[in-house]
Biopython code that builds the backbone (N, CA, C, O; Angstrom):
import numpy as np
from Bio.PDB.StructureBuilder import StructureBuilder

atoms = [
    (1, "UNK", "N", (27.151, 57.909, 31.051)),
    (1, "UNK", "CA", (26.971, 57.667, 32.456)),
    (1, "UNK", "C", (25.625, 56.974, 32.720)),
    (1, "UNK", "O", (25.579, 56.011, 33.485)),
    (2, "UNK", "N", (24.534, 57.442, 32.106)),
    (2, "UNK", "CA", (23.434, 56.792, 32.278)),
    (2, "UNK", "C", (23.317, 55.601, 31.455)),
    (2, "UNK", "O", (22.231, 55.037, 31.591)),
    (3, "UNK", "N", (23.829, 55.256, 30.936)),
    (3, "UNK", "CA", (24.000, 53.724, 30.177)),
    (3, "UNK", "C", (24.645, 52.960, 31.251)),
    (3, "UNK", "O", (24.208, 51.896, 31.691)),
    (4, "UNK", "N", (25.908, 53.668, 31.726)),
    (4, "UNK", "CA", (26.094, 52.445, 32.782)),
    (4, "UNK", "C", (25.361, 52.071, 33.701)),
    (4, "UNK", "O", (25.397, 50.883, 34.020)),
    (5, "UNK", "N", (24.384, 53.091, 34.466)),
    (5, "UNK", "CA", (23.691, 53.003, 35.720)),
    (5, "UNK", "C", (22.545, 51.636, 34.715)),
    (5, "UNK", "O", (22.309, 50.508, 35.147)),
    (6, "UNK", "N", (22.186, 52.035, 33.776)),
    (6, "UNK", "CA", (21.036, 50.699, 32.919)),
    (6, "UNK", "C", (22.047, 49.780, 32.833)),
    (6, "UNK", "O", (21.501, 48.765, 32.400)),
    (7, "UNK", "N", (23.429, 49.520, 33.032)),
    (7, "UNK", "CA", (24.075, 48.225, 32.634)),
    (7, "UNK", "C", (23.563, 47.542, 34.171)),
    (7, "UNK", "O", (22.795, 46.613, 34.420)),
    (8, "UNK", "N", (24.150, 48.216, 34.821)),
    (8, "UNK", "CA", (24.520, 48.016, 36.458)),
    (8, "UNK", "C", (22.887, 47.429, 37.093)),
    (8, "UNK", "O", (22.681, 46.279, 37.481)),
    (9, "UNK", "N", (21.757, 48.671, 37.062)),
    (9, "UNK", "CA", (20.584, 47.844, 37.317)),
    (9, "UNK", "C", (20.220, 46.547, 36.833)),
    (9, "UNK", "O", (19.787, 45.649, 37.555)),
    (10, "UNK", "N", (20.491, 46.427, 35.024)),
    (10, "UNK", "CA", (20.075, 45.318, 34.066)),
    (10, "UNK", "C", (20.718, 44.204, 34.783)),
    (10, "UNK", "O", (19.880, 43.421, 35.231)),
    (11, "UNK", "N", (21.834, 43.912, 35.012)),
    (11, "UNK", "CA", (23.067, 43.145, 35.880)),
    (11, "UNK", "C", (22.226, 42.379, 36.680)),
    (11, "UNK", "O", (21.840, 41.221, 36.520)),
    (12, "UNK", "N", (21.925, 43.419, 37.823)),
    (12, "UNK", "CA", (21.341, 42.967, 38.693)),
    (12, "UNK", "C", (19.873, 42.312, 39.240)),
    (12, "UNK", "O", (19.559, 41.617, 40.207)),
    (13, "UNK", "N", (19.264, 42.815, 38.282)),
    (13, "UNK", "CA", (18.109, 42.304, 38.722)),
    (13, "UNK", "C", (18.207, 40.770, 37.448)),
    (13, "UNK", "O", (17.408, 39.849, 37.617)),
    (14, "UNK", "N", (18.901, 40.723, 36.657)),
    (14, "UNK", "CA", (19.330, 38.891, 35.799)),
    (14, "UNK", "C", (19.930, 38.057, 37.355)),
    (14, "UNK", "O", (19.550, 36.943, 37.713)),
    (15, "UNK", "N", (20.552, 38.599, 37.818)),
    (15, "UNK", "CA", (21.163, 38.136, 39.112)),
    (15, "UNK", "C", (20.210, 37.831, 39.739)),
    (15, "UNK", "O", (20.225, 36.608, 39.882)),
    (16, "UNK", "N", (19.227, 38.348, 40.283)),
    (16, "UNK", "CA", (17.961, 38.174, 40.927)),
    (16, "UNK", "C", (17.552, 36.874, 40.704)),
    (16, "UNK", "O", (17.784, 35.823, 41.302)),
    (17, "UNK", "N", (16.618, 37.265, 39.307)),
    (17, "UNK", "CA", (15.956, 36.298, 38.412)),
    (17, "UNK", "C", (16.521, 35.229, 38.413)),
    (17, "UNK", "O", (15.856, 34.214, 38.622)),
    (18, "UNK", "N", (18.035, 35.146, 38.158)),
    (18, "UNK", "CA", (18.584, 33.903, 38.100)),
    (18, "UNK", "C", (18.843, 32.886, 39.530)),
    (18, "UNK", "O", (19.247, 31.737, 39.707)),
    (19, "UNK", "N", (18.307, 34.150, 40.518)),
    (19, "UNK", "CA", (18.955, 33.429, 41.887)),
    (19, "UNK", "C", (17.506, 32.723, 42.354)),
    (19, "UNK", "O", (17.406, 31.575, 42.786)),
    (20, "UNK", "N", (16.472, 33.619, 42.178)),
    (20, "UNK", "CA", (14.801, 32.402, 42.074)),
    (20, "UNK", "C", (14.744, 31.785, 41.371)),
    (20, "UNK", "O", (14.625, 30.734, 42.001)),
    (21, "UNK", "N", (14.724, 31.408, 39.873)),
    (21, "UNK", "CA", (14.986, 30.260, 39.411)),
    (21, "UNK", "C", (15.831, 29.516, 39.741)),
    (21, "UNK", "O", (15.360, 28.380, 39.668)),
    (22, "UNK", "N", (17.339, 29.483, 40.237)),
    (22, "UNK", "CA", (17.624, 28.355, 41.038)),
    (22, "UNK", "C", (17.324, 28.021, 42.130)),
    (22, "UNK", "O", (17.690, 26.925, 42.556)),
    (23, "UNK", "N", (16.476, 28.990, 42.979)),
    (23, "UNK", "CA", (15.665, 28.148, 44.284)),
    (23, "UNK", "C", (14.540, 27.622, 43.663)),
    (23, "UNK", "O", (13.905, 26.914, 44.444)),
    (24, "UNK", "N", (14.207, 27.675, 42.909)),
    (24, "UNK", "CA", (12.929, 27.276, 42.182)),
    (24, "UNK", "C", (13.026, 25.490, 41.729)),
    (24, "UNK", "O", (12.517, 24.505, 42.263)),
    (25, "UNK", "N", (14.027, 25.652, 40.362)),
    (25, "UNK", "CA", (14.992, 24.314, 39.681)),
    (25, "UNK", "C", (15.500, 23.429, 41.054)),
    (25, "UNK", "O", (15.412, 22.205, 40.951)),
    (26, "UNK", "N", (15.969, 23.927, 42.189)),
    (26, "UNK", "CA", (16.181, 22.990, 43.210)),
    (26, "UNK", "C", (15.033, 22.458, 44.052)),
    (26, "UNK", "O", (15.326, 21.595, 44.880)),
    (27, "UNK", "N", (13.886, 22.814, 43.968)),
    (27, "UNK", "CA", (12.411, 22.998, 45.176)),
    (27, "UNK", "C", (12.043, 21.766, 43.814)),
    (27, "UNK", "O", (11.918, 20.588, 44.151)),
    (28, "UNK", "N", (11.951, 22.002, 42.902)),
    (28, "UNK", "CA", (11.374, 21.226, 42.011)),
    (28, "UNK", "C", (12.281, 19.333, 41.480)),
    (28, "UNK", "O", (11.807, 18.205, 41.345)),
    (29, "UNK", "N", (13.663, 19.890, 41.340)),
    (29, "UNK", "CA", (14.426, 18.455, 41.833)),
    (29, "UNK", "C", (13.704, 17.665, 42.829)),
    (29, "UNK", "O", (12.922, 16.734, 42.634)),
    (30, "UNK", "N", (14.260, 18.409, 44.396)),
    (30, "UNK", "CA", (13.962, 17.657, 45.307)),
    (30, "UNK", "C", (12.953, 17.167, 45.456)),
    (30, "UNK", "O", (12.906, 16.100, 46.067)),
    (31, "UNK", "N", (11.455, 17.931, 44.816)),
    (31, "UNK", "CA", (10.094, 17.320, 45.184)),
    (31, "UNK", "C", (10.504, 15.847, 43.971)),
    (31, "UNK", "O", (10.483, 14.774, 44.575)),
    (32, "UNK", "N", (10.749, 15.750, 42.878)),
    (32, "UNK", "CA", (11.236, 14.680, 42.074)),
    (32, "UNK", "C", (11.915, 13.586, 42.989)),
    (32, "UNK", "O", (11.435, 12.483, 43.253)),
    (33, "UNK", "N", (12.500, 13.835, 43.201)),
    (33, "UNK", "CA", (13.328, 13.012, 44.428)),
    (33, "UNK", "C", (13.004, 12.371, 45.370)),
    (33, "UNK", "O", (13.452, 11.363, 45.916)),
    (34, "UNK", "N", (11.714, 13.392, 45.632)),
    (34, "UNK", "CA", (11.308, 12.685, 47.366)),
    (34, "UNK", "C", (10.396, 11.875, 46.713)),
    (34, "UNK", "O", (10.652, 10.699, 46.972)),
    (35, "UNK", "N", (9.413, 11.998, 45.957)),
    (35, "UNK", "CA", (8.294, 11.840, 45.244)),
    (35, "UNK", "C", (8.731, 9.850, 45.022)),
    (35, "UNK", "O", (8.463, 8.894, 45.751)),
    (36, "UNK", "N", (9.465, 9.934, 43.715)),
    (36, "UNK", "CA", (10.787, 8.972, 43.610)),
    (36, "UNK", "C", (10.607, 7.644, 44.668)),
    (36, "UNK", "O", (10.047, 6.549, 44.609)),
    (37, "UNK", "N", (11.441, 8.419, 45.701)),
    (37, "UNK", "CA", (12.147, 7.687, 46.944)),
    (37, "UNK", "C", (10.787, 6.735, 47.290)),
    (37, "UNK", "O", (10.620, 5.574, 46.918)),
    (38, "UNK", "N", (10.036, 7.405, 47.955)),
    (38, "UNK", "CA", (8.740, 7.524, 48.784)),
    (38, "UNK", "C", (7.777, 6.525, 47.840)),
    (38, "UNK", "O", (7.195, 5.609, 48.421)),
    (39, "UNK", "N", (7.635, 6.654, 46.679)),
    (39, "UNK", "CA", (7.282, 5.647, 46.029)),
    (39, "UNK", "C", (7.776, 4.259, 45.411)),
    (39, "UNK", "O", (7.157, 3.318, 44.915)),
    (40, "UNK", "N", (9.261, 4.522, 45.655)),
    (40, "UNK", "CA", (9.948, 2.832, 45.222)),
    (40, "UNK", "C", (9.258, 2.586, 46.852)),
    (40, "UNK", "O", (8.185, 2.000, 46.990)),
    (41, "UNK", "N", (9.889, 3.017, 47.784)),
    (41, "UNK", "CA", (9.853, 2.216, 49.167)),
    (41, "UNK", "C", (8.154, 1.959, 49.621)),
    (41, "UNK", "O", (7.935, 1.513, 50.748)),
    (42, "UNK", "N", (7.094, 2.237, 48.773)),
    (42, "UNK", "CA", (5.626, 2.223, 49.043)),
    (42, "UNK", "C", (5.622, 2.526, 50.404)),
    (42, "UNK", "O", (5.059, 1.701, 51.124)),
    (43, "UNK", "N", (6.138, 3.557, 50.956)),
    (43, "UNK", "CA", (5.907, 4.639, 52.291)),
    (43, "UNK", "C", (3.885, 4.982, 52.399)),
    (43, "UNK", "O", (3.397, 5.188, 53.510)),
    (44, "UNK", "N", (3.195, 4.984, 51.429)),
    (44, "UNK", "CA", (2.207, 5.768, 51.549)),
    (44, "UNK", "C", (2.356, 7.113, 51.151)),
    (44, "UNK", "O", (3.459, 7.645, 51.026)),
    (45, "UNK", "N", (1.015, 7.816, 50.898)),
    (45, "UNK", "CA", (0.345, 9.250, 50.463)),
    (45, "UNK", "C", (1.271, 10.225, 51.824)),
    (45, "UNK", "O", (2.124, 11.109, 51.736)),
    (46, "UNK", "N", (0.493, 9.433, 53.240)),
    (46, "UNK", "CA", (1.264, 10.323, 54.138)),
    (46, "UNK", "C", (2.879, 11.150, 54.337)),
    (46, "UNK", "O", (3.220, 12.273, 54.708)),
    (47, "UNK", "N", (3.465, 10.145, 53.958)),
    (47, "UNK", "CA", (4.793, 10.584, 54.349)),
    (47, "UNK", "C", (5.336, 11.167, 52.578)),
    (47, "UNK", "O", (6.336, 11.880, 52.492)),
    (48, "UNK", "N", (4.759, 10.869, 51.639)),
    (48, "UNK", "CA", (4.526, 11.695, 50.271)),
    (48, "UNK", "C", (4.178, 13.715, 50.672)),
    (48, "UNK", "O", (4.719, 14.812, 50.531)),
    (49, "UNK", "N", (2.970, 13.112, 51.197)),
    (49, "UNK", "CA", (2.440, 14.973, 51.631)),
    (49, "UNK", "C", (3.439, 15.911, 52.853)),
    (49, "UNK", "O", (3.652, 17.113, 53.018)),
    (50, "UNK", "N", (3.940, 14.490, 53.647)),
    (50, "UNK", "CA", (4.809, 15.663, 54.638)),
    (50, "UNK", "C", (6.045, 16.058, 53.941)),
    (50, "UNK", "O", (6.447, 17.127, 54.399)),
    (51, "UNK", "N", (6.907, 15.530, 52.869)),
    (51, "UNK", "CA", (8.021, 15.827, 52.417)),
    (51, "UNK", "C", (7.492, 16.752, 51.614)),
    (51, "UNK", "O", (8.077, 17.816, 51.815)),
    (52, "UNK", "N", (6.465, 16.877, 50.605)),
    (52, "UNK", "CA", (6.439, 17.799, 50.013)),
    (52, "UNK", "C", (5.978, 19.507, 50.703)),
    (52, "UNK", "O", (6.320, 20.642, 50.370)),
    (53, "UNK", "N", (5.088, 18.995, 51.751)),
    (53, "UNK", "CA", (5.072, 20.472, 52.430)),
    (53, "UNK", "C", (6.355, 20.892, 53.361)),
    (53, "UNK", "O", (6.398, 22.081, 53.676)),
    (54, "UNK", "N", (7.404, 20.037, 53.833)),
    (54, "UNK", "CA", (8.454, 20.479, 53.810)),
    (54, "UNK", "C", (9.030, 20.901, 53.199)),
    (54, "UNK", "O", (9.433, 22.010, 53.549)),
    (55, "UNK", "N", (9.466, 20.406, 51.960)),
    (55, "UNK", "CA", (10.329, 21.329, 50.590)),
    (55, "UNK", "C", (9.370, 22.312, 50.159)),
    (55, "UNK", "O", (10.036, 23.097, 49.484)),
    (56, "UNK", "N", (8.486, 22.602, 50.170)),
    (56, "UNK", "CA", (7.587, 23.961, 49.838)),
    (56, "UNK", "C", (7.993, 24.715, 51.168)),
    (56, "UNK", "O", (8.233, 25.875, 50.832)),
    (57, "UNK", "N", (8.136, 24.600, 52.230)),
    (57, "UNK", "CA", (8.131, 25.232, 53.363)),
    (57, "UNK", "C", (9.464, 25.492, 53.469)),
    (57, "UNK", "O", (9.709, 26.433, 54.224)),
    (58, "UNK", "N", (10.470, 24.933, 52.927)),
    (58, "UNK", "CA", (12.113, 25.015, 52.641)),
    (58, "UNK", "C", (11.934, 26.366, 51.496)),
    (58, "UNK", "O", (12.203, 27.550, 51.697)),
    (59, "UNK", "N", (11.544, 25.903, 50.609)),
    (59, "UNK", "CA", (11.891, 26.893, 49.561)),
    (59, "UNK", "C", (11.507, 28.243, 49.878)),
    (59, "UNK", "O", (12.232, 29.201, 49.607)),
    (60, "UNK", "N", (10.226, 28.364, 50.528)),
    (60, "UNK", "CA", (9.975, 29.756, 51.413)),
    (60, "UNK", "C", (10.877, 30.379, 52.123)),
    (60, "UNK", "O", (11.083, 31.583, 51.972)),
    (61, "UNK", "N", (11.744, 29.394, 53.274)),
    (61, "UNK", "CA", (12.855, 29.565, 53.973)),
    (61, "UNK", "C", (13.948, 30.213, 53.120)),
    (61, "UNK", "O", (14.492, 31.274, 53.427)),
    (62, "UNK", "N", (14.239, 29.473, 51.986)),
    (62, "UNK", "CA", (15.609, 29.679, 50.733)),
    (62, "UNK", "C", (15.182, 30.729, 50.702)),
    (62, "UNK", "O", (15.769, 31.521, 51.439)),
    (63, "UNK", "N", (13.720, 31.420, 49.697)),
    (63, "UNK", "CA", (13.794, 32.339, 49.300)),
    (63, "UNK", "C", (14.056, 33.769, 50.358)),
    (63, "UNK", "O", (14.738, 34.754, 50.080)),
    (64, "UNK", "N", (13.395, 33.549, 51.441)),
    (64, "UNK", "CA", (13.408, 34.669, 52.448)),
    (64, "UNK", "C", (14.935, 34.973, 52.452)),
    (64, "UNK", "O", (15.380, 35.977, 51.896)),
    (65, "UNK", "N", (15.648, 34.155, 53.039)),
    (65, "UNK", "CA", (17.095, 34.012, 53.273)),
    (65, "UNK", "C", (17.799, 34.718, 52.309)),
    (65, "UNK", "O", (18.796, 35.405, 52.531)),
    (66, "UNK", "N", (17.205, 34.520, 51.112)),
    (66, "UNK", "CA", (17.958, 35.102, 49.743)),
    (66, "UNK", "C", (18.134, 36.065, 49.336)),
    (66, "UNK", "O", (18.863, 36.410, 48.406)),
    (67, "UNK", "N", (17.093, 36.972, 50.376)),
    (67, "UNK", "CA", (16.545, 38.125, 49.762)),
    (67, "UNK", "C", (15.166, 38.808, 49.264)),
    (67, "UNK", "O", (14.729, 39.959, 49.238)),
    (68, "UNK", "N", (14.562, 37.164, 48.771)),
    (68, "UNK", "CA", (13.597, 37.073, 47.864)),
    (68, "UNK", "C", (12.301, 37.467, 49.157)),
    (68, "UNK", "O", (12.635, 37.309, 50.332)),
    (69, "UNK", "N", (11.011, 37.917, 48.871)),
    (69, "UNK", "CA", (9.911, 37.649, 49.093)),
    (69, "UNK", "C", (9.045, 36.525, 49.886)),
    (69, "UNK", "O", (7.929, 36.591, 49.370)),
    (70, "UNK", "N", (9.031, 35.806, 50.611)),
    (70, "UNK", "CA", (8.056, 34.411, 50.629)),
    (70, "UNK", "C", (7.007, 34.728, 49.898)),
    (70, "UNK", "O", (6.569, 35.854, 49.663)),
    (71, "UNK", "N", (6.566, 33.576, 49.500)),
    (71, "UNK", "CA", (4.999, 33.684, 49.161)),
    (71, "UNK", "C", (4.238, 33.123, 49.752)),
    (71, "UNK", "O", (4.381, 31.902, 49.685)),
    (72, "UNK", "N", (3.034, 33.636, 50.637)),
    (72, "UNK", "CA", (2.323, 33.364, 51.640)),
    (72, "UNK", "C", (1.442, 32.155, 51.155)),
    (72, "UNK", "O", (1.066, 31.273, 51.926)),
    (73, "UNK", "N", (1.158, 32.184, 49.884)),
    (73, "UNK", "CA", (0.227, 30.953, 49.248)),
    (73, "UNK", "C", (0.621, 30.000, 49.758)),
    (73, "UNK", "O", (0.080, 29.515, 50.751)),
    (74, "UNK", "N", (2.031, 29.338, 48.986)),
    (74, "UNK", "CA", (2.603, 28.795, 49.153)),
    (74, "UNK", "C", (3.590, 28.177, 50.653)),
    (74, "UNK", "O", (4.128, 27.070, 50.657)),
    (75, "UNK", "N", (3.653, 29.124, 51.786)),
    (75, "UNK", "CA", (3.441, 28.454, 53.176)),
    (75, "UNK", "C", (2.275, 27.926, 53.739)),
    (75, "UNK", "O", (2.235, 26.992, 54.540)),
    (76, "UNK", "N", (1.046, 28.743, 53.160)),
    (76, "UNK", "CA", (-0.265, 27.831, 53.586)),
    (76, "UNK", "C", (-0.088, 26.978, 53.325)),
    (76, "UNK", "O", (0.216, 26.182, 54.213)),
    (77, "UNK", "N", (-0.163, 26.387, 51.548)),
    (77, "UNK", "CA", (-0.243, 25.007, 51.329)),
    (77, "UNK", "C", (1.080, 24.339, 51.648)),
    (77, "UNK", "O", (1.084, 23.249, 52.220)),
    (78, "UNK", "N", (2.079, 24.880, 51.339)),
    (78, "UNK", "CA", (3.197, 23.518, 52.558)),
    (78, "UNK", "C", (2.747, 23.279, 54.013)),
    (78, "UNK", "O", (3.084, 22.230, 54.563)),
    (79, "UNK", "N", (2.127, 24.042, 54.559)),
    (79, "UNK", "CA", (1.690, 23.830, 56.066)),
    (79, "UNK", "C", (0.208, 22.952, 56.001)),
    (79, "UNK", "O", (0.022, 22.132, 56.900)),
    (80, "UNK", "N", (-0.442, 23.057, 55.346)),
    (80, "UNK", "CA", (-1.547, 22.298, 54.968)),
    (80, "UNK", "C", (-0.958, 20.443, 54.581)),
    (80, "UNK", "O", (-1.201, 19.354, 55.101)),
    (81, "UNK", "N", (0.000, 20.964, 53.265)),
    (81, "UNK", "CA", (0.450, 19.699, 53.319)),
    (81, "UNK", "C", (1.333, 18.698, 54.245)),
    (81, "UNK", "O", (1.801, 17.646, 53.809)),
    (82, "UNK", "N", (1.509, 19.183, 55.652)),
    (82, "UNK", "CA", (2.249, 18.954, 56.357)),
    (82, "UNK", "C", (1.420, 18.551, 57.043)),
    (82, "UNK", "O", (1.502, 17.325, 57.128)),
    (83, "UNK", "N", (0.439, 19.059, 57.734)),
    (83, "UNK", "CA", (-0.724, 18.885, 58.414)),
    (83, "UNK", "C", (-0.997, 17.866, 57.892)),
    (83, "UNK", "O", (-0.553, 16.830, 58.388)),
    (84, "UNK", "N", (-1.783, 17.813, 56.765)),
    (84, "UNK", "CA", (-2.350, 16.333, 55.949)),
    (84, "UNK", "C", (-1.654, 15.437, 55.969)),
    (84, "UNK", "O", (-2.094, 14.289, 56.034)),
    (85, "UNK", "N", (-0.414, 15.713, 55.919)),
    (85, "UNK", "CA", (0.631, 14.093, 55.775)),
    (85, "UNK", "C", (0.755, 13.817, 57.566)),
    (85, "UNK", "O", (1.002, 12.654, 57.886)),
    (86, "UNK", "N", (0.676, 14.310, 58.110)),
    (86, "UNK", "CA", (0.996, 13.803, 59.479)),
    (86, "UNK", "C", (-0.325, 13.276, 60.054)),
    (86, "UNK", "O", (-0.110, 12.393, 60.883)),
    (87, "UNK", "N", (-2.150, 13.655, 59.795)),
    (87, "UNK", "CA", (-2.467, 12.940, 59.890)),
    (87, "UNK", "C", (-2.885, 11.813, 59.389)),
    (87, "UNK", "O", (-3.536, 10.922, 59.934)),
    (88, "UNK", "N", (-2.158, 11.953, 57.464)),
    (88, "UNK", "CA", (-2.879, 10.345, 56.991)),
    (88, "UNK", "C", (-1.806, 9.465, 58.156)),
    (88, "UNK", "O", (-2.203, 8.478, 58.776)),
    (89, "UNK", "N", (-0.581, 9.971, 58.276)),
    (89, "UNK", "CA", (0.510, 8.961, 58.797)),
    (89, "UNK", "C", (-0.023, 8.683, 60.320)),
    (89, "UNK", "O", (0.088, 7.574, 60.841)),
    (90, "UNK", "N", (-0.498, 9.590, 60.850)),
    (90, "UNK", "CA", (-1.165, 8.903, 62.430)),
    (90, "UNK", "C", (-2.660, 8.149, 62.085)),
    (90, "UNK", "O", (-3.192, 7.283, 62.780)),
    (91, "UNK", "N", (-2.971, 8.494, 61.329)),
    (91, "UNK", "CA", (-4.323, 7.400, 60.792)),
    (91, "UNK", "C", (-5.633, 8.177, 61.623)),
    (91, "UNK", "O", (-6.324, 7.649, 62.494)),
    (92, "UNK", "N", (-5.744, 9.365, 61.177)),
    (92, "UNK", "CA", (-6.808, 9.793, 62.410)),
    (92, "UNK", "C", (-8.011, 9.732, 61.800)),
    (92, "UNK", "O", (-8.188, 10.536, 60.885)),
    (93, "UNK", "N", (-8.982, 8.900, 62.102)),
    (93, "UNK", "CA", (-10.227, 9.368, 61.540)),
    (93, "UNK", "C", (-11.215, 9.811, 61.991)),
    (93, "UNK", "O", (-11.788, 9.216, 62.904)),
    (94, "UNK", "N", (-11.716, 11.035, 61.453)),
    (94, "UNK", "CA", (-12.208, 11.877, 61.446)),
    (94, "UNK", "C", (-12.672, 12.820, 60.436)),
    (94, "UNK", "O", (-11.741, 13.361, 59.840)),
    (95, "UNK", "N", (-13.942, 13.206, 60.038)),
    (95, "UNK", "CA", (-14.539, 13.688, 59.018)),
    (95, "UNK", "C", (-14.058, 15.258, 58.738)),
    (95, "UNK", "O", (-13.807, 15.822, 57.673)),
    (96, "UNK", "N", (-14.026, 15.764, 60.174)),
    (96, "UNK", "CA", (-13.235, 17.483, 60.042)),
    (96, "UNK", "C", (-12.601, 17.845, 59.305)),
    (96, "UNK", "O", (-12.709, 19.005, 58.910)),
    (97, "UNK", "N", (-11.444, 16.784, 58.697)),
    (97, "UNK", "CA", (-10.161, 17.040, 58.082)),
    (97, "UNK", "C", (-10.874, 17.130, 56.930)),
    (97, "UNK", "O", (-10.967, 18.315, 56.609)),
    (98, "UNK", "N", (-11.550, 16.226, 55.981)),
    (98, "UNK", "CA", (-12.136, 16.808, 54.622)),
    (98, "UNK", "C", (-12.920, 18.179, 55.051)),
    (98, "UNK", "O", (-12.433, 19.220, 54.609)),
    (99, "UNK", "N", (-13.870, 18.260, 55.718)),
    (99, "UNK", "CA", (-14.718, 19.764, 55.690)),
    (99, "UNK", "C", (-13.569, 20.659, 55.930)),
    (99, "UNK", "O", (-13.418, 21.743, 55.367)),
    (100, "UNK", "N", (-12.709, 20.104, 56.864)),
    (100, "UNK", "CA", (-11.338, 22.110, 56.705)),
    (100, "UNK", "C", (-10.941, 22.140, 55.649)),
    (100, "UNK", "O", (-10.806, 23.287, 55.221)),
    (101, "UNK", "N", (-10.573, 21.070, 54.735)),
    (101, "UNK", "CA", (-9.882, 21.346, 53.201)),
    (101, "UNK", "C", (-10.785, 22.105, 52.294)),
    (101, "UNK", "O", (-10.518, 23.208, 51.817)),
    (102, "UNK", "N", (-12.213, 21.216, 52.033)),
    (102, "UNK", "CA", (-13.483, 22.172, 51.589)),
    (102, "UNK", "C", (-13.433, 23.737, 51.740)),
    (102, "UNK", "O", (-13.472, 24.622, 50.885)),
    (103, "UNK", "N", (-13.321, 23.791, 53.298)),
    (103, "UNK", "CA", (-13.549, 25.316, 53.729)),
    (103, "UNK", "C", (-12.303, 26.272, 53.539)),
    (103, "UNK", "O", (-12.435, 27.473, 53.304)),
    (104, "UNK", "N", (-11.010, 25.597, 53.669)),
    (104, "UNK", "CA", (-9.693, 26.248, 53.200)),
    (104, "UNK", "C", (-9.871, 26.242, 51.485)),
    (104, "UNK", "O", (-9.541, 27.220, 50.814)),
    (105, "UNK", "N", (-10.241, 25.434, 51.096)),
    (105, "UNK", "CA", (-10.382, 25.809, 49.331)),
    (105, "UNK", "C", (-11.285, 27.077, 49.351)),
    (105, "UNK", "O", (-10.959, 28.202, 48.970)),
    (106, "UNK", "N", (-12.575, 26.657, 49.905)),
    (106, "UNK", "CA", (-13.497, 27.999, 49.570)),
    (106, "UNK", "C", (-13.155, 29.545, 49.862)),
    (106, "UNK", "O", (-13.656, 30.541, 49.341)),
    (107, "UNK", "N", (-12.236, 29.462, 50.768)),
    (107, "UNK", "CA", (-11.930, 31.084, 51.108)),
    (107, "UNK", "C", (-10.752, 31.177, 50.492)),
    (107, "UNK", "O", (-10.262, 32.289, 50.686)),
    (108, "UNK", "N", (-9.672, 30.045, 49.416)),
    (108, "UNK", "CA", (-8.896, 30.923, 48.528)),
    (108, "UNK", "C", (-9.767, 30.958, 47.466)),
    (108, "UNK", "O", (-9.363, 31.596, 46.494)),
    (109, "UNK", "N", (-10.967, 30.393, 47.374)),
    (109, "UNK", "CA", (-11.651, 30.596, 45.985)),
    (109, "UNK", "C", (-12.555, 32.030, 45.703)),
    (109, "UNK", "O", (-12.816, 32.614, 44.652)),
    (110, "UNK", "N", (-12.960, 32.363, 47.331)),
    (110, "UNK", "CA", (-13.485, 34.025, 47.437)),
    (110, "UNK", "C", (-12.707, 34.577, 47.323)),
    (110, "UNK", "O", (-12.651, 35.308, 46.334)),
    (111, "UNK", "N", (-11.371, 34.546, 48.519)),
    (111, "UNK", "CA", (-10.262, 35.670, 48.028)),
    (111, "UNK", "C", (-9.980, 36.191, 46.746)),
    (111, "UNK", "O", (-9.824, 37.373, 46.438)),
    (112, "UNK", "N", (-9.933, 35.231, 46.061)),
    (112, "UNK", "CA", (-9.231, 35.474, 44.559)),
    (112, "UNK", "C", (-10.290, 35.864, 43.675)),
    (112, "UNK", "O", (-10.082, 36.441, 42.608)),
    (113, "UNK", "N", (-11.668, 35.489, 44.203)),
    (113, "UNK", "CA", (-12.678, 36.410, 42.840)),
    (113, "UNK", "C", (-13.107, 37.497, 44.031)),
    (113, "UNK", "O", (-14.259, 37.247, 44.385)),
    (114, "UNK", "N", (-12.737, 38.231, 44.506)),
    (114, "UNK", "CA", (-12.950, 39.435, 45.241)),
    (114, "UNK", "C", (-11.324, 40.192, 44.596)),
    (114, "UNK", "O", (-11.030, 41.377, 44.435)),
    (115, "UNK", "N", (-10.521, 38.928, 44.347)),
    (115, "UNK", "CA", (-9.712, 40.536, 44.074)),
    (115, "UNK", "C", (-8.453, 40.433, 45.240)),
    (115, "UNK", "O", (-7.583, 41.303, 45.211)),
    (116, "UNK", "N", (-8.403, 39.588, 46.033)),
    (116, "UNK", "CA", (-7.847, 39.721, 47.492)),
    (116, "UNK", "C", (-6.028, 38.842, 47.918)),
    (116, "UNK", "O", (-5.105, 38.818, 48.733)),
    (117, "UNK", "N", (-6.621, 38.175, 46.425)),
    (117, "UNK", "CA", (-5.507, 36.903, 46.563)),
    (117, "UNK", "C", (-4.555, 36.681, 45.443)),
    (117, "UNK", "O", (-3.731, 35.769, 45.504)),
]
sb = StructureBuilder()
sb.init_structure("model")
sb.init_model(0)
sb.init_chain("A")
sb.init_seg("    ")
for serial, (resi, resn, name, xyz) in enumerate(atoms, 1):
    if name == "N":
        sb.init_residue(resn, " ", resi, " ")
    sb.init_atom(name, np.array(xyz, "f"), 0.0, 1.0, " ", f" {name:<3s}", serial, name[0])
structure = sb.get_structure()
């Protein structure tokens, strides 16, 4: 009896595993793809950074949906990269945008040697 209950858990959590790696294998296609596209058609960096923080911001979506976890890292930086691609694509200049990246690097770089991240 208790062998089956270890078949039945074992089962399931390969099921799991196998169901994030294919949101994973698909997040990673499509960035291939867009990446691809975006560069035969010489679109620019901009519209490069908004597709990819969309499909990072998709795959968060997949995974939630799935069952799975989001990972909060990973909506920052799709939202970051979304941010960034929309303003290389409006052309804004302005110095802010490098010092927030600076300052968004530096506080995942404390988080994570504090222990936090």
């Amino acid at each position: 009896m208790e062998n089956l209950k270890e078949k039945v858990h074992s089962r399931g959590r390969k099921e799991r595993r196998d169901g994030l790696k294919r949101i994973t294998t698909i997040g990673w296609g499509l960035f291939f793809i867009w990446l691809g596209f975006v560069l035969m058609i010489h679109a620019g960096s901009g519209l490069i950074l908004l597709g990819v923080g969309i499909i990072s911001l998709g795959m968060q979506v997949a995974r939630k949906y799935s069952g799975f976890d989001s990972d909060g890292f990973w909506i920052v930086v799709g939202t970051l990269f979304v941010f960034v691609g929309l303003w290389e694509m409006l052309d804004v200049k302005m110095p802010l945008m490098s010092v927030l990246l600076v300052v968004i690097g530096c506080v995942f770089l404390v988080s994570a040697i504090k222990g936090k991240g």
